[in-house]
C-alpha positions as CSV (number, residue, x, y, z in Angstrom):
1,X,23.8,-8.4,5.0
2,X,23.6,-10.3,8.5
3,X,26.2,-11.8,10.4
4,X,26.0,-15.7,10.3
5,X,28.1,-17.7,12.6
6,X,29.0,-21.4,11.2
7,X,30.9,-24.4,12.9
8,X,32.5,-26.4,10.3
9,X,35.0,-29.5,10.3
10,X,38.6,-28.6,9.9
11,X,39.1,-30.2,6.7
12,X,35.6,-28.2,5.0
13,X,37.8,-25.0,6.3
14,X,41.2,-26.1,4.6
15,X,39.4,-27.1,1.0
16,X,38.1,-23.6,1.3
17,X,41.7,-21.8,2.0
18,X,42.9,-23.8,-1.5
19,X,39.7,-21.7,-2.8
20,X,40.0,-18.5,-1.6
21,X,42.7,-15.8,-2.2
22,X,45.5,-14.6,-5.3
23,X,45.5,-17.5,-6.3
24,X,41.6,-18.9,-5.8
25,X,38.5,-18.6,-7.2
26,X,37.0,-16.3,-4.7
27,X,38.2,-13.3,-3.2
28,X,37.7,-14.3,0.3
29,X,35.8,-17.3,2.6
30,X,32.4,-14.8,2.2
31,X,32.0,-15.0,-1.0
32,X,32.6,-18.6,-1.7
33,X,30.4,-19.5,1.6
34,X,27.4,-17.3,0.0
35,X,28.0,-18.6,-3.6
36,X,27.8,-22.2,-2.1
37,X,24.6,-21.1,-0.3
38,X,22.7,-19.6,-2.9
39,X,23.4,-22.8,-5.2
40,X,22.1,-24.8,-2.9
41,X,19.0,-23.1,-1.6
42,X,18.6,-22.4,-5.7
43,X,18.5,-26.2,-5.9
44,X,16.4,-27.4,-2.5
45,X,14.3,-24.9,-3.8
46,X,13.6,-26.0,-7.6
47,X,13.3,-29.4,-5.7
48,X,10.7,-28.3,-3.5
49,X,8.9,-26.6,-6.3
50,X,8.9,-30.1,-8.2
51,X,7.2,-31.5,-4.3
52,X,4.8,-29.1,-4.7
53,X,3.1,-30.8,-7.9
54,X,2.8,-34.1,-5.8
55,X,-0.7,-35.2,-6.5
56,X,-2.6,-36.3,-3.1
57,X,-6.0,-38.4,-3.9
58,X,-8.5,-37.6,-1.5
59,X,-11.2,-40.0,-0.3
60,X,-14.3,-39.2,0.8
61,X,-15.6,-40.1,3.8
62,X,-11.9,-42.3,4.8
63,X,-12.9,-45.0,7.3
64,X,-9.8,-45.1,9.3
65,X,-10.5,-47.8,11.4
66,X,-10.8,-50.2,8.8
67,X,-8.9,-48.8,6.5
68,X,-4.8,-47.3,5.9
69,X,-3.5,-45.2,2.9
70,X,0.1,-45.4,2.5
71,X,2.3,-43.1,0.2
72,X,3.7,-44.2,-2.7
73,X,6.1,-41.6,-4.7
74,X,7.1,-42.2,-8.0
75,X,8.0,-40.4,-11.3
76,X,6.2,-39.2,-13.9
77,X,6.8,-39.5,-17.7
78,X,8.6,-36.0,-17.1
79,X,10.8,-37.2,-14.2
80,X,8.9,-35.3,-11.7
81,X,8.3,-37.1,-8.7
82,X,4.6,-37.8,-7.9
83,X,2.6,-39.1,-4.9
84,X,-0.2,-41.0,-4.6
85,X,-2.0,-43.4,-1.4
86,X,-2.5,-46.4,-2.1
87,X,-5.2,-48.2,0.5
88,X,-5.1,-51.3,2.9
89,X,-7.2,-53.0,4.5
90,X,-6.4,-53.2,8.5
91,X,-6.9,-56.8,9.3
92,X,-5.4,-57.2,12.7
93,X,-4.2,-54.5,14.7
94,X,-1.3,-54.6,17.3
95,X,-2.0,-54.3,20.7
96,X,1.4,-52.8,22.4
């Protein structure tokens, strides 16, 4: 295992003294630090799986002086999230 040095606000280090010990749920502030780290990269990662299956349109040939596509994420009949672009038209543009 490597060596990991956190900074963390006082009161995230006294919830996890009521946590740890004879009387916790972990054995010591390593464990319950890597148990709270693996849950969480276990669910960032099932997340980014379920990003993964966003569905990107292309268009051929995309005249992007005329033109603008614009994301638009929604879900699915199976609560995954998809993407898909929807396409403006550029009327004016800005001069800054």
């Amino acid at each position: 295992m490597k060596i990991v040095t956190v900074n963390i606000p006082e009161s995230y280090l006294d919830s996890i003294v009521k946590l740890v010990g004879e009387n916790g749920l972990y054995p010591s502030r390593s464990e319950l630090i890597r148990v709270a780290v693996r849950d969480f990269l276990l669910r960032e990662l099932k997340l980014a799986n379920n990003m993964a299956k966003y569905k990107e349109t292309e268009i051929e040939e995309f005249d992007d002086e005329n033109f603008v596509r614009v994301p638009v994420e929604r879900l699915n009949e199976k609560d995954e999230p998809v993407r898909e672009f929807k396409t403006y038209k550029i009327i004016k543009k800005l001069e800054y």
